[in-house]
Biopython code that builds the backbone (N, CA, C, O; Angstrom):
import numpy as np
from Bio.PDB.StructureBuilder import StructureBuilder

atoms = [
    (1, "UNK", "N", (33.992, 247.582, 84.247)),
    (1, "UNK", "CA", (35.379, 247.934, 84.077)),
    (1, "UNK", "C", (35.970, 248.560, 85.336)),
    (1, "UNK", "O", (36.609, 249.594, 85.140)),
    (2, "UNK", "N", (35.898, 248.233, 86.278)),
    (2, "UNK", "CA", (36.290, 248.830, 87.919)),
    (2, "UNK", "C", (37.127, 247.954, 88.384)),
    (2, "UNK", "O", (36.827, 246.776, 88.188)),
    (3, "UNK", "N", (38.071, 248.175, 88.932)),
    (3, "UNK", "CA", (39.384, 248.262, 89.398)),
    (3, "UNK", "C", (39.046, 247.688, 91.089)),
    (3, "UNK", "O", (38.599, 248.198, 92.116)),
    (4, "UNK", "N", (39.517, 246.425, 90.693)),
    (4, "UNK", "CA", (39.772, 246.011, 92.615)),
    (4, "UNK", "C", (40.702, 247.274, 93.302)),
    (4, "UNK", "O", (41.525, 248.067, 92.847)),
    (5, "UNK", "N", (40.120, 247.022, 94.632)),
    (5, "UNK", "CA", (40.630, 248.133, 95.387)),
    (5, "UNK", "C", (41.885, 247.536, 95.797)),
    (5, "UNK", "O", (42.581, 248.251, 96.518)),
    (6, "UNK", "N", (42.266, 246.562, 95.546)),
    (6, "UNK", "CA", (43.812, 246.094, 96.067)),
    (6, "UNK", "C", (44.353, 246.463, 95.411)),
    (6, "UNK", "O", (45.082, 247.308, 95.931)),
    (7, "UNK", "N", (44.632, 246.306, 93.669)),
    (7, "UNK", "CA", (44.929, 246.685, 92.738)),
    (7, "UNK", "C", (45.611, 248.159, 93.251)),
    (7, "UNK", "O", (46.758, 248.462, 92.923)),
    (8, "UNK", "N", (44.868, 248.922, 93.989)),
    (8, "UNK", "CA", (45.203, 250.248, 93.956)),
    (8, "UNK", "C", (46.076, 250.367, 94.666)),
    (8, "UNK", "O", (47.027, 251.126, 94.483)),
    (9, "UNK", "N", (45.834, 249.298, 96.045)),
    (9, "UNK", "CA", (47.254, 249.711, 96.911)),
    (9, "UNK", "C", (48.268, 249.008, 96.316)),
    (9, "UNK", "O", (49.257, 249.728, 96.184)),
    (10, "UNK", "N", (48.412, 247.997, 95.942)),
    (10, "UNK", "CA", (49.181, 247.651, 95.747)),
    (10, "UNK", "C", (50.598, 248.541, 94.321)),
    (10, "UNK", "O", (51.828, 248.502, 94.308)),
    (11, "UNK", "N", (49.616, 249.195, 93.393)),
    (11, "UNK", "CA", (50.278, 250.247, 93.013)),
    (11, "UNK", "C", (50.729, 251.384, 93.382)),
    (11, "UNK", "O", (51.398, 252.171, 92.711)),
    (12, "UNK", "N", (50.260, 251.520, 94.788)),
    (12, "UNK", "CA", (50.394, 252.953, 95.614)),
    (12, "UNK", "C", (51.958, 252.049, 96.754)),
    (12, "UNK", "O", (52.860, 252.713, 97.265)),
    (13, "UNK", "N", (51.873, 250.961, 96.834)),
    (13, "UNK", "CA", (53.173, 250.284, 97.367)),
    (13, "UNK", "C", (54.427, 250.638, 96.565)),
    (13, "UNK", "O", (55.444, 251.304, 96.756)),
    (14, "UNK", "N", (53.969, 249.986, 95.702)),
    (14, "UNK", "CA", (55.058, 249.956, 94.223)),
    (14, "UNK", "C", (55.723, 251.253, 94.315)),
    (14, "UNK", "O", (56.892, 251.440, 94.653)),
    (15, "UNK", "N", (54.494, 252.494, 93.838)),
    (15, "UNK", "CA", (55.114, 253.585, 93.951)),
    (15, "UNK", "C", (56.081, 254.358, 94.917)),
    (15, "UNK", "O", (56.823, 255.290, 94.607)),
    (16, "UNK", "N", (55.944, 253.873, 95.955)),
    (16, "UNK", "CA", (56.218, 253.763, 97.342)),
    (16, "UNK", "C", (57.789, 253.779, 97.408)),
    (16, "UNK", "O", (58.573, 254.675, 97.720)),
    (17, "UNK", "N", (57.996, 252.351, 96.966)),
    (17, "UNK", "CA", (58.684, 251.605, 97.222)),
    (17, "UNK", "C", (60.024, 252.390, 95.927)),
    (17, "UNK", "O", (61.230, 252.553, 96.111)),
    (18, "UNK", "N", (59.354, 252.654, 94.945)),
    (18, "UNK", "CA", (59.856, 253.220, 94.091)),
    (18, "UNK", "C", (61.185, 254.634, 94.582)),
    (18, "UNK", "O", (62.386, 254.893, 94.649)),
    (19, "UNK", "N", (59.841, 255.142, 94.803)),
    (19, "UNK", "CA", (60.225, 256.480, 95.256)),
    (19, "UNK", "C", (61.733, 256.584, 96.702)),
    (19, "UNK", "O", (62.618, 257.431, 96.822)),
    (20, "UNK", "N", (61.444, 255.378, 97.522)),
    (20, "UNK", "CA", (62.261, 255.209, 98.822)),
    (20, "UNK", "C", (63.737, 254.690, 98.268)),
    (20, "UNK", "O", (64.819, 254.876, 98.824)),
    (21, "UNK", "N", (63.399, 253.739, 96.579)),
    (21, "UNK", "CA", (65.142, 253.290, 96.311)),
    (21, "UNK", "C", (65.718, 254.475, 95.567)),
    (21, "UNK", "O", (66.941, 254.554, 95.688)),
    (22, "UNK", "N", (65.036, 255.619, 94.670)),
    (22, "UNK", "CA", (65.322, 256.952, 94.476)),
    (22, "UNK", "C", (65.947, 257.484, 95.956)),
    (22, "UNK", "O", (67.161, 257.608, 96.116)),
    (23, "UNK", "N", (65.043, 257.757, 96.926)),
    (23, "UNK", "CA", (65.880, 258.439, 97.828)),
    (23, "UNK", "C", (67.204, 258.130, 97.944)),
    (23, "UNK", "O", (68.238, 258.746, 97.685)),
    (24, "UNK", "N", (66.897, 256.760, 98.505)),
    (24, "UNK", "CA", (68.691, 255.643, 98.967)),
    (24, "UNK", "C", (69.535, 256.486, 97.792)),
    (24, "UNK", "O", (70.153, 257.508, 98.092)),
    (25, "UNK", "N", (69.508, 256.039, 96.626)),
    (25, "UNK", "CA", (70.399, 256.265, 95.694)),
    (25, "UNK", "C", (70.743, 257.937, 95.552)),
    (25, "UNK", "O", (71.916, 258.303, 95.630)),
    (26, "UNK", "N", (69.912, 258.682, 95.391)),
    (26, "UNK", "CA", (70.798, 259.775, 95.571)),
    (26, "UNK", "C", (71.559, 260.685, 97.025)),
    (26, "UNK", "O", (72.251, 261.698, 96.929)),
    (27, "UNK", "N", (71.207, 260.020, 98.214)),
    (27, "UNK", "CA", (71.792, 260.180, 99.588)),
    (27, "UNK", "C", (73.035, 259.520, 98.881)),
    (27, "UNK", "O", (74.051, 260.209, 98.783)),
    (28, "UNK", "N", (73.032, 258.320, 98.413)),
    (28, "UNK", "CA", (74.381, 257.268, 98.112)),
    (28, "UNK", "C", (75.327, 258.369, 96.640)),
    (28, "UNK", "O", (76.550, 258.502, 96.683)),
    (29, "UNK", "N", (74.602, 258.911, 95.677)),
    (29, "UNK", "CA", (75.221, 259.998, 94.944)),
    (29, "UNK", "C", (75.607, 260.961, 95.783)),
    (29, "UNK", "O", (76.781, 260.905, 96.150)),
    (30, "UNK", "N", (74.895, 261.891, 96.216)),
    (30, "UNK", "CA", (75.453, 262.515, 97.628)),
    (30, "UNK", "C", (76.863, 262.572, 98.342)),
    (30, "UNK", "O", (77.744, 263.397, 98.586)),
    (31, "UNK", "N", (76.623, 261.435, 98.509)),
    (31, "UNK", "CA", (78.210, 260.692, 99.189)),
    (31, "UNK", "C", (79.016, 260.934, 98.658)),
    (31, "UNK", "O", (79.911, 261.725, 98.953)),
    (32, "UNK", "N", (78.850, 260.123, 97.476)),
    (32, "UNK", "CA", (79.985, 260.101, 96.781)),
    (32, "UNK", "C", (80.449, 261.032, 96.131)),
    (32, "UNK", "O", (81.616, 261.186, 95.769)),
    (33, "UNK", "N", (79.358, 261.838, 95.917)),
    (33, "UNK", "CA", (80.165, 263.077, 94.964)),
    (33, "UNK", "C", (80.860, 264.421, 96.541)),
    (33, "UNK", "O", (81.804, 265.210, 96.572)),
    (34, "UNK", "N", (80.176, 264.183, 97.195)),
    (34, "UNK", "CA", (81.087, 264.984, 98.602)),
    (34, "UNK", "C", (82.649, 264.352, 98.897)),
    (34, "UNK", "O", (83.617, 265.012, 99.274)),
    (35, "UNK", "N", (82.618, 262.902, 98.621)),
    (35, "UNK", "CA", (84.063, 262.476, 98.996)),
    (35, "UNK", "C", (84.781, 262.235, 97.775)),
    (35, "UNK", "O", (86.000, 262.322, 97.923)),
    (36, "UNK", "N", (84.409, 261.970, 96.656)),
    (36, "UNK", "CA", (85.047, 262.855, 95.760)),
    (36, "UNK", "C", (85.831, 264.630, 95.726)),
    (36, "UNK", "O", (87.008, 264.981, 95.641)),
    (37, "UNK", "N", (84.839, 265.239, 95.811)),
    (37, "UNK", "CA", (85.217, 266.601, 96.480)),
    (37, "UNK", "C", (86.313, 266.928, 97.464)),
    (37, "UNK", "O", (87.095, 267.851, 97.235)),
    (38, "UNK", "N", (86.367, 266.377, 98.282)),
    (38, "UNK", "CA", (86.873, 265.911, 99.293)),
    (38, "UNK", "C", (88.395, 266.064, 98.682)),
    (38, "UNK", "O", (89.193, 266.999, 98.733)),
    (39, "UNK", "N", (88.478, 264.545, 97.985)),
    (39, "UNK", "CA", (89.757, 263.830, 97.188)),
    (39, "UNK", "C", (90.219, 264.974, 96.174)),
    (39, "UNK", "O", (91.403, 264.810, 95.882)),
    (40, "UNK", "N", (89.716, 265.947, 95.626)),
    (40, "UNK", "CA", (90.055, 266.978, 94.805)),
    (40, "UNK", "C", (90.291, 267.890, 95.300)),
    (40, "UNK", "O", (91.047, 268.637, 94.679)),
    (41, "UNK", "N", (89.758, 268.388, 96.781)),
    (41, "UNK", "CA", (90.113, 269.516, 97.465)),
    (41, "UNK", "C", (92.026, 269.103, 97.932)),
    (41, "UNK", "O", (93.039, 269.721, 97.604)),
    (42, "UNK", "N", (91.897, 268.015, 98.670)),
    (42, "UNK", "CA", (92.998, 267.479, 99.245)),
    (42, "UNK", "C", (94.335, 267.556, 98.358)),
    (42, "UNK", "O", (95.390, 268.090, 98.697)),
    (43, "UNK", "N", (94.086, 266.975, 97.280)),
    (43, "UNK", "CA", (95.133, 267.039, 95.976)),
    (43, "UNK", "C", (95.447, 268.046, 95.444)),
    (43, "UNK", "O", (96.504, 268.114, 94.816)),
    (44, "UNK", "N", (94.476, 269.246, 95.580)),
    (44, "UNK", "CA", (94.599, 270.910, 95.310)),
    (44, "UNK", "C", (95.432, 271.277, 96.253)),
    (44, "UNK", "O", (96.479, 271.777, 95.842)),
    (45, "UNK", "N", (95.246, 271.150, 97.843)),
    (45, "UNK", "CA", (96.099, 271.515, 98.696)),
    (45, "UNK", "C", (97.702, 271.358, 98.618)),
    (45, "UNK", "O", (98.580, 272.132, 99.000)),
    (46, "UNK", "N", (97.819, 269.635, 97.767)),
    (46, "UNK", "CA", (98.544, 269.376, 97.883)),
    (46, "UNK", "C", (100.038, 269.845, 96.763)),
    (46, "UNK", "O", (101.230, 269.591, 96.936)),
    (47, "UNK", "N", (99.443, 270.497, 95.784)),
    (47, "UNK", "CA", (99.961, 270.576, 94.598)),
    (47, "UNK", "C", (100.615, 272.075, 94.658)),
    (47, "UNK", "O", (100.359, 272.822, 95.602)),
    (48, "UNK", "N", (101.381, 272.420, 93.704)),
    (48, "UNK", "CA", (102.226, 273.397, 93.559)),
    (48, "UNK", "C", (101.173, 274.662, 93.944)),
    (48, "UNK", "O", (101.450, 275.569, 94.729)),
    (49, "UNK", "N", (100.089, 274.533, 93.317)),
    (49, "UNK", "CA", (99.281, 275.761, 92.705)),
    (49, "UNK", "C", (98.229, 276.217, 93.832)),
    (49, "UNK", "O", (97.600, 277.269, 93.944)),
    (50, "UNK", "N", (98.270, 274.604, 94.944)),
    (50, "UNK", "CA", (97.257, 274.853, 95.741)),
    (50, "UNK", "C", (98.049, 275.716, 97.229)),
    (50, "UNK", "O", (97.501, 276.533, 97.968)),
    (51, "UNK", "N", (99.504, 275.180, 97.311)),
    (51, "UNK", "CA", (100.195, 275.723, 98.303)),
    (51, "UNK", "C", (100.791, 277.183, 97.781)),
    (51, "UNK", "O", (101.277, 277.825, 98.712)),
    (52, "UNK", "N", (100.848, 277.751, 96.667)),
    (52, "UNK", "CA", (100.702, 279.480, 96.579)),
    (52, "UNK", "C", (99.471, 279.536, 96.389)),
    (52, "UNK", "O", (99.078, 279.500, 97.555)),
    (53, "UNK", "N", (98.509, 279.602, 95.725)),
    (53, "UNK", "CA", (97.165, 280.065, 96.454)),
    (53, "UNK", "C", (97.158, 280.137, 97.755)),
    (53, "UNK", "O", (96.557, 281.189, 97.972)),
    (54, "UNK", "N", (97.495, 279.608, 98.915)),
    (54, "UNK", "CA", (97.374, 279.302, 100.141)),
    (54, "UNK", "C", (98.089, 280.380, 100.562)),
    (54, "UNK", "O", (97.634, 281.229, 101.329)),
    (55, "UNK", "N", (99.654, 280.395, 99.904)),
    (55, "UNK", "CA", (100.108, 281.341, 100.530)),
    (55, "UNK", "C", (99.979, 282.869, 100.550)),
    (55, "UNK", "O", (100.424, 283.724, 101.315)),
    (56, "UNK", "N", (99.200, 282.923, 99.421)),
    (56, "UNK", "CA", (98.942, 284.596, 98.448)),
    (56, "UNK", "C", (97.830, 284.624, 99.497)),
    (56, "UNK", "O", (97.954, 285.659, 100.152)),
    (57, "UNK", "N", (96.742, 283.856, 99.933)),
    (57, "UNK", "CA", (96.000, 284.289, 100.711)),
    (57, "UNK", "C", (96.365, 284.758, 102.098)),
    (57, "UNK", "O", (96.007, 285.792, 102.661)),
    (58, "UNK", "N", (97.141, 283.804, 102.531)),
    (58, "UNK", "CA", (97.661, 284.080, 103.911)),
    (58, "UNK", "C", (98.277, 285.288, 103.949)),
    (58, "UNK", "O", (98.090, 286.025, 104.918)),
    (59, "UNK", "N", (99.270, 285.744, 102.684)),
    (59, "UNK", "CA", (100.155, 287.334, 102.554)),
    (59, "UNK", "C", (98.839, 288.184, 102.791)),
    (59, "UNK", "O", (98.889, 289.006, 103.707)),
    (60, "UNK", "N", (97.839, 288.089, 102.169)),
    (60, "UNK", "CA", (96.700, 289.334, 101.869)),
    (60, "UNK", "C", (96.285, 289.369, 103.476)),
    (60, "UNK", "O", (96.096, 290.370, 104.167)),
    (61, "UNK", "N", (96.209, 288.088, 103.828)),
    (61, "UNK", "CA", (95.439, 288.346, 105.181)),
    (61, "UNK", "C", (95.715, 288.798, 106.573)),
    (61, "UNK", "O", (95.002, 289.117, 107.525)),
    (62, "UNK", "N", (97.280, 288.696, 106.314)),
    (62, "UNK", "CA", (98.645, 289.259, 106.781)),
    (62, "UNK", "C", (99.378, 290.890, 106.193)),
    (62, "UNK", "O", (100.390, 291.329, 106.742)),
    (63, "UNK", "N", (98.954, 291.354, 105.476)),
    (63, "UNK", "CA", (99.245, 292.253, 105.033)),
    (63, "UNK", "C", (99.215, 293.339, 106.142)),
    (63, "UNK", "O", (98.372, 293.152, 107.020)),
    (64, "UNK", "N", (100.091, 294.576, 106.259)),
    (64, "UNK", "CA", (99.568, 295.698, 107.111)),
    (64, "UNK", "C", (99.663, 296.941, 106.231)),
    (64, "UNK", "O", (99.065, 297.978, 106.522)),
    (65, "UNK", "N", (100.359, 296.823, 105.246)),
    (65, "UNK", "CA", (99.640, 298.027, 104.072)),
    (65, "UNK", "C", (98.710, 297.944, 103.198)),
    (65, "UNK", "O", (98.940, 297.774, 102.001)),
    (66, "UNK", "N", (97.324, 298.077, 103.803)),
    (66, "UNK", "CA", (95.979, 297.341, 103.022)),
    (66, "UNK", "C", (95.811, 298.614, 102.536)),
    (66, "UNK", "O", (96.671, 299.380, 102.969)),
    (67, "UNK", "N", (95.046, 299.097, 101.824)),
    (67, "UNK", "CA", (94.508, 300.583, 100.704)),
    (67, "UNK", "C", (93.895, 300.785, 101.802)),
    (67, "UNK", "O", (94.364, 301.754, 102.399)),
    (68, "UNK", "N", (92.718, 300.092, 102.528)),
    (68, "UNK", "CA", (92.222, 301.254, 103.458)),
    (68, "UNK", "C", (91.133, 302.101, 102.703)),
    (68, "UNK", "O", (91.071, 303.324, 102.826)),
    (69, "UNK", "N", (90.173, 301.276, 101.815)),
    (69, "UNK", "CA", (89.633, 302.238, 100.920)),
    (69, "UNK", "C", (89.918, 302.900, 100.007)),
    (69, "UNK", "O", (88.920, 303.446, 99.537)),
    (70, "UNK", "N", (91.150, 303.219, 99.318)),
    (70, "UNK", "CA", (91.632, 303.503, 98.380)),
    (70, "UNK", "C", (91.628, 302.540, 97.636)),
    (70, "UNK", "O", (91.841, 301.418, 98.096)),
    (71, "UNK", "N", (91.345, 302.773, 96.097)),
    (71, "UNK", "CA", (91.249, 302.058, 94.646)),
    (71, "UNK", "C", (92.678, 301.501, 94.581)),
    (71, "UNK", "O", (93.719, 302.099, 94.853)),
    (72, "UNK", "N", (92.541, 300.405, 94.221)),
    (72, "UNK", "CA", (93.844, 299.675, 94.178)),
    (72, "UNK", "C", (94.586, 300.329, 92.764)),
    (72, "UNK", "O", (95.815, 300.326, 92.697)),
    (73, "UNK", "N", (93.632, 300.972, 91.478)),
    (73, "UNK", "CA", (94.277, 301.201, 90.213)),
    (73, "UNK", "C", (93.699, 302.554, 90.477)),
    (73, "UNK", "O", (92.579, 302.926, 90.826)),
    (74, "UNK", "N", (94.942, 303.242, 90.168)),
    (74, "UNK", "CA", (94.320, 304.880, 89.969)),
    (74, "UNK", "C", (94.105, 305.574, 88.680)),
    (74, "UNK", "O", (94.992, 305.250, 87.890)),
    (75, "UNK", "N", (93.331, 306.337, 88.217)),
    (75, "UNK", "CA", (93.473, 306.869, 86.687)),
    (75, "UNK", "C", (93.454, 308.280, 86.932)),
    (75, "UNK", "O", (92.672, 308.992, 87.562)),
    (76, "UNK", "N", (94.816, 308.589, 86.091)),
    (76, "UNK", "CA", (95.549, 309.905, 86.022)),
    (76, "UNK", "C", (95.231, 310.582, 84.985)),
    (76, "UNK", "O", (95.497, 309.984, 83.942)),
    (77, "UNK", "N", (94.647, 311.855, 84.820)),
    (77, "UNK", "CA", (94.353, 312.558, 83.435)),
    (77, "UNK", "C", (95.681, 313.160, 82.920)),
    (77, "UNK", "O", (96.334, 313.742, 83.786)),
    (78, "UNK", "N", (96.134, 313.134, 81.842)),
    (78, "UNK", "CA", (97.502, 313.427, 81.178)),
    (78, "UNK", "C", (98.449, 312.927, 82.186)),
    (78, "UNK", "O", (98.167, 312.476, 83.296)),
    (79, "UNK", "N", (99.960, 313.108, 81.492)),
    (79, "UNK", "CA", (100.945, 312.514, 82.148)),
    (79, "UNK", "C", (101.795, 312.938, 83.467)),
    (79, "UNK", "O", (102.682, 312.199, 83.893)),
]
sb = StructureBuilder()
sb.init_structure("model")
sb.init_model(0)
sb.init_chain("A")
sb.init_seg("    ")
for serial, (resi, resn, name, xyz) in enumerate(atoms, 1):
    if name == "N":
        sb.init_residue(resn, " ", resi, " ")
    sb.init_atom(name, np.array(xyz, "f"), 0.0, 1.0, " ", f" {name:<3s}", serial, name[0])
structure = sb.get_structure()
């Protein structure tokens, strides 16, 4: 009951070979889901919600009355 030794490579090919169209394909998922990303970042930019986000950031980053370490919410005991 012993097993030609070709037998073996030739399943150690297979596997091989296996394993290398796995790689391809998820480099090729990869891709696509980055330029996807891409296409969703772009359309965010482009949209009402993405150009004030943009701009609320730019105000903060622009700001010259920053707290400076002070708590943005203060809590006052009685009134």
């Amino acid at each position: 009951m012993g097993q030609c030794p070709c037998f073996g490579s030739a399943q150690a090919a297979e596997q091989e070979r296996r394993a290398e169209e796995d790689r391809r394909e998820s480099q090729d998922a990869r891709a696509k889901a980055a330029e996807a990303a891409q296409r969703r970042q772009e359309a965010f930019d482009k949209s009402a919600a993405g150009r004030a986000a943009k701009a609320q950031m730019k105000a903060m980053k622009e700001s010259k009355t920053s707290n400076q370490g002070e708590p943005v919410l203060k809590w006052q005991m009685g009134s």
